[in-house]
Structure formats: structure tokens, C-alpha cells
C-alpha positions in Angstrom: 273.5 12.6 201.6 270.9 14.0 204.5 270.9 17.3 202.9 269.9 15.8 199.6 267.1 14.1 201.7 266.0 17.3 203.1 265.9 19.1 199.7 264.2 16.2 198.2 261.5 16.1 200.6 261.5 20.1 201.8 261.9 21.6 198.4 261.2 19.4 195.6 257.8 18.4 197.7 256.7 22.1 198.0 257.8 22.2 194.6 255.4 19.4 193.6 252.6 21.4 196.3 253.0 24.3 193.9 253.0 23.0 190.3 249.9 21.5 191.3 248.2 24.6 192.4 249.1 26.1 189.3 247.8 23.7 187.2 244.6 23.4 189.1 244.5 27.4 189.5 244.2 26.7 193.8 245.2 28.5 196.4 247.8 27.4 198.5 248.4 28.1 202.7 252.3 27.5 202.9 253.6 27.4 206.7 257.3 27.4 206.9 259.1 27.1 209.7 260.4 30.0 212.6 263.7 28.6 211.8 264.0 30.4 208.6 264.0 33.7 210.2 266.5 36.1 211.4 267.5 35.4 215.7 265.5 38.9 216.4 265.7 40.7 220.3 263.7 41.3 222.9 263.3 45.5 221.3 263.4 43.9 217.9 261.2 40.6 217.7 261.9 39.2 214.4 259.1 38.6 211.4 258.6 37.4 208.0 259.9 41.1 206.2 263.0 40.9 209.0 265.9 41.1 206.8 269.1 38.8 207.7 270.4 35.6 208.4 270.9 34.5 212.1 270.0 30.8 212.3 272.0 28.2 212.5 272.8 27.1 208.6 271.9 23.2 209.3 270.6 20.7 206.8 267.0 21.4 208.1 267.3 25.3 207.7 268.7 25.2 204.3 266.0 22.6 202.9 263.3 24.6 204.3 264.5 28.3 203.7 264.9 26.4 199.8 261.2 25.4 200.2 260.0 29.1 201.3 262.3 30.2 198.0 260.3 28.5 195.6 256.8 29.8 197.1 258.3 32.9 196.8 259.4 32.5 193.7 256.0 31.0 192.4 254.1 33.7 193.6 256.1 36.5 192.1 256.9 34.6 188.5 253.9 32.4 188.3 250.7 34.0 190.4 250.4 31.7 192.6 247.9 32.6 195.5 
């Protein structure tokens, strides 16, 4: 039940965020969350092209790493800027 709440408001809202700047042909500034990122090292500090999966899999991380999916997902299928 809380992870459907977290995809319902994580996911489905940045869904809603993104069908609406297609429709409208706007821009969007999506900020995620550190938390969807790979744990990185003090030699290997983690970024956004870090490859892996060392957080913690709780409701929040899932519902938001779901959210940054479908930005990615618009941008690559659908334009989105």
C-alpha cells in the first residue's frame, strides 16, 4: 500500500509533469534525488552516468528511480527538453 502511494505520487505525478510539457511543447528542469545513484567512494565519487545500483531498494528509492525512468524515457521516445 505505501509503495503504491510513492508511485502514485513519484511517478504518475512526473508522469503527469511530462505529458504536459509535451503537449504545451515546454521545457522541463527535473531534479531527482541523490538517492537514485550508485553508493560511489572517496577515489570514485558517484554521478548521474555512474553505472550500478548501491542504494538501499526502499519504497522511496524505487518510486523515484521510476520517476527519473519516465523522464528518461520521454526525452529519448518523445523529445522532451
Amino acid at each position: 500500500m505505501q509503495q503504491d502511494a510513492a508511485l502514485r505520487v513519484n511517478r504518475d505525478g512526473t508522469q503527469n509533469v511530462v505529458n504536459a510539457a509535451i503537449e504545451h511543447r515546454k521545457p522541463i528542469v527535473y531534479v531527482s534525488t541523490l538517492n537514485v545513484l550508485p553508493v560511489g567512494a572517496k577515489d570514485r565519487p558517484t554521478d548521474e552516468t555512474t553505472v550500478g545500483d548501491g542504494q538501499i531498494a526502499s519504497t522511496y528509492v524505487l518510486s523515484k528511480r521510476a520517476a527519473e525512468q519516465v523522464v528518461r524515457d520521454a526525452i529519448q521516445r518523445q523529445g522532451l527538453q
